[in-house]
N, C-alpha and C positions, 0 to 999 in steps of 0.2 A: 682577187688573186689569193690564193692557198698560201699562208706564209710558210708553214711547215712544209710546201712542195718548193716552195724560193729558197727555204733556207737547206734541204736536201740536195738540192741542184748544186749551192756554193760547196758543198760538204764533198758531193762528188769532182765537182773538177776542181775544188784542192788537192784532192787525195787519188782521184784517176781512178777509185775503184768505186763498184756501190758495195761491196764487201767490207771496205774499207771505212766507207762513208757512213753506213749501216749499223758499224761497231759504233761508230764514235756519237751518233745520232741514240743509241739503244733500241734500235726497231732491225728486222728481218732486213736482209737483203730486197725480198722479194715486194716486203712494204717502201723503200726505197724504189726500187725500182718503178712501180706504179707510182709512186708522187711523181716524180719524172714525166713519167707517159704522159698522166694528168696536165702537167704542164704545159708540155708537147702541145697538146693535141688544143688546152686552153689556147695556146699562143699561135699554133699553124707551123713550129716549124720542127725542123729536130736539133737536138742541143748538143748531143753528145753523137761522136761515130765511133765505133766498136773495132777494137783492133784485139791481137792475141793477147798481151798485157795486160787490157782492160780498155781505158774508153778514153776520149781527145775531145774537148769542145771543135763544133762545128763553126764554120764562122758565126753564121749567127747565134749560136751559145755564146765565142769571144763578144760578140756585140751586146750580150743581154747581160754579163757576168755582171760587170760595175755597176748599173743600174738593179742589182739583183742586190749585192751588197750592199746600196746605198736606202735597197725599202726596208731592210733587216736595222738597219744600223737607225733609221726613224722609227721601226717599229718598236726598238729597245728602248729610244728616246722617251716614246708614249709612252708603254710601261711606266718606266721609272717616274716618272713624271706626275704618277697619282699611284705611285707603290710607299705607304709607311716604310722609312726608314731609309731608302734610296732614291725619292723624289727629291728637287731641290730645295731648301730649306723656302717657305712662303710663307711671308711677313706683308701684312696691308700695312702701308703705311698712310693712310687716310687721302694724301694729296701729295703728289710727287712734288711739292713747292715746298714744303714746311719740313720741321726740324725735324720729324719722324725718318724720314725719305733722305736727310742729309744722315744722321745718326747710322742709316743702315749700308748709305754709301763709304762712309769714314771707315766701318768694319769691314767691306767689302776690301777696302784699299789696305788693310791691316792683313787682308785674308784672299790673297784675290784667286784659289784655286779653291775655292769652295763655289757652289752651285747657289744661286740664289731665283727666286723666283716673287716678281716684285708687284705686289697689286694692289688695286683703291676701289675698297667698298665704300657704299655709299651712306649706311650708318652703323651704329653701335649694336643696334639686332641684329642685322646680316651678318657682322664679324665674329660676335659671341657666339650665334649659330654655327657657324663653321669651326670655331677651336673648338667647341663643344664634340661635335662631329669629329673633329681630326684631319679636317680637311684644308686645316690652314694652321699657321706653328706659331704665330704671334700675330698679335695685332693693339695698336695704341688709342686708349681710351681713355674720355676724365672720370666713366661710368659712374657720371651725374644720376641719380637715382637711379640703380640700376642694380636689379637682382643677378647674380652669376651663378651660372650653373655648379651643379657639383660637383668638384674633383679642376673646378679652373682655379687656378691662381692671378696674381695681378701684384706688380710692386711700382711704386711711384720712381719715373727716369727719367722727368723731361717736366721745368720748370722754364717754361717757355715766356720770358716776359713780352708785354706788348712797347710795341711802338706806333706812335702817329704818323702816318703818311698824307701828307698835302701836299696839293700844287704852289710852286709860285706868287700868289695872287693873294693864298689864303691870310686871314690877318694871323695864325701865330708860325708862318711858313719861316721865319727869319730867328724863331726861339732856340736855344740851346738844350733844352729840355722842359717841360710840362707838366703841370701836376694835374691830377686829376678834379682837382676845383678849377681849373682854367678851365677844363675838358667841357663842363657843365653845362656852359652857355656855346657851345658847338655843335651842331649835330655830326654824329658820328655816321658811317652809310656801311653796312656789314650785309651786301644785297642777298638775299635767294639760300640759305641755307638750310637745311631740311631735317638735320639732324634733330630729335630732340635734344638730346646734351647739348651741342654748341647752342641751340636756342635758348635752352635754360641757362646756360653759363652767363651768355650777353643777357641773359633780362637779369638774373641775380647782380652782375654786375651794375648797369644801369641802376638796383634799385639802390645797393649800396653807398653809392656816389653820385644820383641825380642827373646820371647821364642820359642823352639823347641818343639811341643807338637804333636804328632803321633795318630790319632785317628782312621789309617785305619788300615784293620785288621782282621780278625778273631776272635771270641772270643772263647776259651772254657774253660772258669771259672775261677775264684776267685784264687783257689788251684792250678790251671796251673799258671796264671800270678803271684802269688805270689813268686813260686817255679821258675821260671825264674829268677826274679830281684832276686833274691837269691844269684844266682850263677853267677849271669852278674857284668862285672867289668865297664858298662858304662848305662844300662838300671836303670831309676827314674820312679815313679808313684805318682800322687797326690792323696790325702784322704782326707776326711773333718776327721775334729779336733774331730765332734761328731761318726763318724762311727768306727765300730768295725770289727775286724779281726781277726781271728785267723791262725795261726800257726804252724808247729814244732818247738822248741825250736833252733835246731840245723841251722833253716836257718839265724838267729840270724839279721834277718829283723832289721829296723832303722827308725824310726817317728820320723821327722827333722823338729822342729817348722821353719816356714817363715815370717821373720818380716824386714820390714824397706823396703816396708811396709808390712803390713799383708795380703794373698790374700782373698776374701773373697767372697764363691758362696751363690749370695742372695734367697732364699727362700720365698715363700707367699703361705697361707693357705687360700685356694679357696672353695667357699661357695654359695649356693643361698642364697637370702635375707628375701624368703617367706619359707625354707625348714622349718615343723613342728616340726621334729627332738627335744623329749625333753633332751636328755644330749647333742643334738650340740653346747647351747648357753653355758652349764657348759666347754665344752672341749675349746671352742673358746674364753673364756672368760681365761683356765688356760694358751693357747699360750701368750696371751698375755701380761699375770700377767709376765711373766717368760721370755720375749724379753726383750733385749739389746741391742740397735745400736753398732753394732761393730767401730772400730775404724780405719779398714783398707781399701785396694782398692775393690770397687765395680765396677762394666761397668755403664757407665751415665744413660743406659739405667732402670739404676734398683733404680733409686730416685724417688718420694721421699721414704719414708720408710714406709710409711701406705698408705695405698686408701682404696675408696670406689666407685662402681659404673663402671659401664660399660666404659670405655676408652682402649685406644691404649697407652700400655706401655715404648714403643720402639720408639727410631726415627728414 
């Protein structure tokens, strides 16, 4: 369907005239009039009846108006929606469960008449490709070896410590908190990740502190691996401190703070430097209001705590 003949139609029976309609569209009368026909004759019926004044929807014109206004008012939606600068501001936040995803809900609630557009790529190339592009306004990375394009930005927002999650059963399920030498003789199970960076981060880890960390795998979900370590007298999983989970009561799950030291996966909020985006510089301005240099272990890789500017992160 012809939007420019839909939105002709709404123009004329607001205004009862196609003289009228015509001005306010900037095309001829007589181009008005033909979208009209067009329409007509698409649809099968007639929309408007002709009086001395000008023109009256027919009933079925009243019947097609609302639904005429309602394709206009989705088609401006699409527009906007992948227009720089009036699309809604889109931010990946890696996993709708992790601190990234709460960080952008807490802004939301600080802001809540702004437009947000919320999504999860699947690694660290697909997101860099897309701010690159411009086709996406932020996104959260530890860009573990990782070259960035020209003209991106990135500054550290999100020192995500880890915690130990066991079941019941487990032998340190009853601990008030863990170090990472207790951790050594446990295997850790971190199933199915794909990323290169979180893969590098957990083996730098591991190699750090002699941990046992399990990344191969299968994955089928959240609910599955929760409901395992549940019921396992030897299976650990780590969590960042800001991610959220839920539960049955009954598997009576354990989030085991780890200190001495604290582990700690660094995050950076990735940016272009020319993106127009008017709430990007509000949102990147509250990450930062609201960071904290943690106090625990990072990979070398992930110093200093802020940048700016195209470099190689990693040695």
């Amino acid at each position: 369907m012809d939007l420019d003949a839909v939105r002709t139609f709404v123009n004329v029976a607001g205004t009862g005239q196609f003289q009228a309609a015509a001005d306010d569209l900037g095309i001829t009368q007589q181009a008005a009039s033909k979208r009209v026909a067009t329409l007509q004759r698409e649809l099968g019926v007639q929309l408007f009846a002709r009086f001395a004044r000008g023109v009256r929807l027919t009933v079925d014109g009243q019947a097609f108006l609302p639904h005429a206004r309602e394709l206009l008012r989705v088609a401006d939606r699409a527009t906007a929606a992948v227009t720089p600068g009036r699309r809604a501001l889109r931010v990946d936040v890696v996993n709708r469960r992790i601190a990234p995803s709460n960080l952008l809900h807490a802004f939301y609630q600080r802001n809540p008449d702004i437009e947000l557009d919320v999504v999860t790529l699947p690694d660290a190339t697909s997101a860099l490709a897309e701010i690159d592009a411009g086709t996406l306004d932020a996104t959260f990375r530890s860009l573990r070896d990782r070259e960035v394009p020209n003209g991106v930005r990135s500054a550290r927002v999100i020192d995500d410590r880890h915690q130990l999650m066991v079941g019941p059963r487990h032998p340190l399920a009853d601990a008030a908190s863990v170090t990472p030498a207790e951790l050594a003789g446990h295997p850790i199970w971190m199933p199915g990740p794909s990323d290169p960076e979180v893969v590098g981060y957990y083996r730098d880890l591991a190699d750090a502190f002699g941990l046992t960390i399990d990344t191969v795998g299968p994955v089928f979900g959240n609910e599955t691996m929760l409901a395992e370590i549940a019921d396992s007298v030897r299976l650990s999983t780590l969590v960042g401190e800001g991610s959220r989970y839920l539960w049955p009561e009954s598997y009576d799950l354990r989030r085991i703070p780890i200190t001495g030291p604290a582990l700690v996966y660094p995050l950076r909020v990735v940016w272009r430097a020319d993106n127009p985006h008017p709430v990007l510089a509000s949102f990147l301005d509250y990450l930062r209001a609201g960071y904290s240099p943690g106090d625990g272990w990072v990979p070398d890789w992930a110093q200093p705590a802020v940048s700016a500017g195209p470099r190689k992160v990693a040695r």
